[in-house]
N, C-alpha and C positions, 0 to 999 in steps of 0.2 A: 504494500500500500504506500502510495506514495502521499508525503502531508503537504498540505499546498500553506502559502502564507497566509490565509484567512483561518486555516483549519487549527494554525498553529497559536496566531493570535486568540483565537473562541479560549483554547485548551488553554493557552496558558491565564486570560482574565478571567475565565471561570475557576482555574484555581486559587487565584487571588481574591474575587469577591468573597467577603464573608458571607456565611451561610444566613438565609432569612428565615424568617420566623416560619412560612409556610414549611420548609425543608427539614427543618428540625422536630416540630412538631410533627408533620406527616412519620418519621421515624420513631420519634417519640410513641405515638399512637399502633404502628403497627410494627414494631418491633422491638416491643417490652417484653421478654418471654412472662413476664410471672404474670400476665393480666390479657385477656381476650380484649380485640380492636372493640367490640361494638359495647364491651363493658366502660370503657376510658372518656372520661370527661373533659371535653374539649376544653370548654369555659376554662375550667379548673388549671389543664396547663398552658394557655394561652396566660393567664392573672400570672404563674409562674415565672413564663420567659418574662414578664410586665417588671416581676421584681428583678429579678438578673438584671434587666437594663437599668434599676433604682442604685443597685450597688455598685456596678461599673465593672461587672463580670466581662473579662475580654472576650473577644470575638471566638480566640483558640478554642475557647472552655465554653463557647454557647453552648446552651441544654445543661449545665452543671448540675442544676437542680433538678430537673425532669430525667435525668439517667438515677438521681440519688433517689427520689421518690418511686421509682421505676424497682429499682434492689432493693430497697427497701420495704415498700409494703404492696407493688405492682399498681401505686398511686387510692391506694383506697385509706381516706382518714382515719378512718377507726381499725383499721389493724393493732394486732395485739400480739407481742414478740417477747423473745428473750426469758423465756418460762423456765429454762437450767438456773439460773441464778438469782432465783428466790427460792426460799426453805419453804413455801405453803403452795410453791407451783403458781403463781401469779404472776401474771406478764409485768416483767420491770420496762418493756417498750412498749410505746404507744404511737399513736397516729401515723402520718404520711413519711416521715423522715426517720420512726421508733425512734424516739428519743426519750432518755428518761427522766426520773422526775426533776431532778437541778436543775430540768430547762425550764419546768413550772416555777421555780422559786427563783432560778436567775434574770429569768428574762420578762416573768409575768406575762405566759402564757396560757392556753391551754392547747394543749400538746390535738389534741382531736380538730380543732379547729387549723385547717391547713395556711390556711392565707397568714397569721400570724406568726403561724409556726413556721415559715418560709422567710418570713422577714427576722426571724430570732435565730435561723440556720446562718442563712448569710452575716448577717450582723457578727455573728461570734465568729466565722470563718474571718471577713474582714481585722476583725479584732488580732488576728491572730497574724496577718500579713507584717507589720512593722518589727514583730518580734521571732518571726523565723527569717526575715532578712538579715537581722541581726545574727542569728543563733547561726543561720547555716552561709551568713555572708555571701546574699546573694544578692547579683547587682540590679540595681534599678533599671536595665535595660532589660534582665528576663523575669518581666510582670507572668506571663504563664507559669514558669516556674516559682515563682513566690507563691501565686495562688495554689498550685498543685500542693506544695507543701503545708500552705497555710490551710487548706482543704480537708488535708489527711490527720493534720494536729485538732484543727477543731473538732472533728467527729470519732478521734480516738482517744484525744485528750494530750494533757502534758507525759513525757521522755525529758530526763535529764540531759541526756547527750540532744536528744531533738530526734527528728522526724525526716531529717533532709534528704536519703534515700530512697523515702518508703512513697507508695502510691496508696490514694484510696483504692476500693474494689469499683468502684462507680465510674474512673475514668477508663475503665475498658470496653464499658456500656458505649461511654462516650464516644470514643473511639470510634467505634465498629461504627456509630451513626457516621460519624463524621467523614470516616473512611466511604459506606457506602452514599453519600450525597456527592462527593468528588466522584466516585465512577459514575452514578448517573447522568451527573454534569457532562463528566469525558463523554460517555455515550452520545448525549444528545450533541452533542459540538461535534462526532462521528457523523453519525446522521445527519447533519445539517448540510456536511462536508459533501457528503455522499449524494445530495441532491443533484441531478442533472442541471444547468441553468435555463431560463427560462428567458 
């Protein structure tokens, strides 16, 4: 196959545009494994990507929350998790993100109600960005990586040495979206190529 200069242009600005809200959500929605498409409430992760843009989540990491919501309860608020580590067999996780109860008393939430609890997830991940730049000396030019770190530290908590190696389980979620919206893109910038002219 031979790539003409238009074909190459498409491919390569399509790799460069950040992903739009249709694109992600569309993945979001039918490529959760732990929740059937016609179960997932749109409204719910549209308000989502709403707060991602409130925090300043970069473009690399669009969906951050809609992959976390995704592993974690397959987007349903009242899920109920983590029943090993209570003595009476009581879910110590709750809602959309299982999170437990310090996030009621730290954040003044209520952990079932998603919308809040989404603005208390980011907020504490935030929180955590100025002090693993610090911890793991990482420079103000790699914002993805600051947030990746600061990601994995808020949702698993403080490490003395820190967290500067490790990944959440959530950005492979991510990943795989982000991965398959690039081949799509490549696709159709094929196809377009591939049109006879008119």
């Amino acid at each position: 196959m031979i790539i003409t200069t238009s074909m190459l242009f498409v491919l390569v600005s399509s790799a460069t545009l950040p992903i739009s809200d249709s694109e992600i959500l569309y993945e979001a929605k039918y490529k959760c494994r732990s929740v059937k498409p016609e179960k997932v409430s749109e409204p719910l992760l549209e308000s989502l990507l709403k707060i991602e843009k409130e925090y300043g989540v970069p473009d690399s990491l669009r969906g951050l929350l809609l992959a976390a919501a995704c592993q974690e309860s397959g987007y349903n608020p009242n899920a109920k998790g983590d029943h090993k580590f209570s003595k009476k067999r009581k879910p110590k996780a709750i809602g959309l993100f299982q999170m437990w109860r310090w996030w009621e008393r730290g954040y003044g939430i209520d952990r079932n109600d998603p919308i809040p609890a989404a603005h208390a997830y980011l907020r504490h991940i935030t929180k955590q960005l100025p002090k693993v730049r610090r911890k793991c000396k990482i420079s103000r030019r790699h914002k993805k990586k600051n947030w990746i770190v600061a990601w994995v530290t808020g949702i698993r908590g403080y490490k003395k040495e820190g967290r500067c190696r490790q990944r959440p389980k959530h950005l492979r979620t991510l990943k795989k979206w982000h991965r398959s919206i690039k081949r799509k893109r490549q696709k159709a910038a094929r196809s377009m190529d591939a049109r006879p002219p008119q």
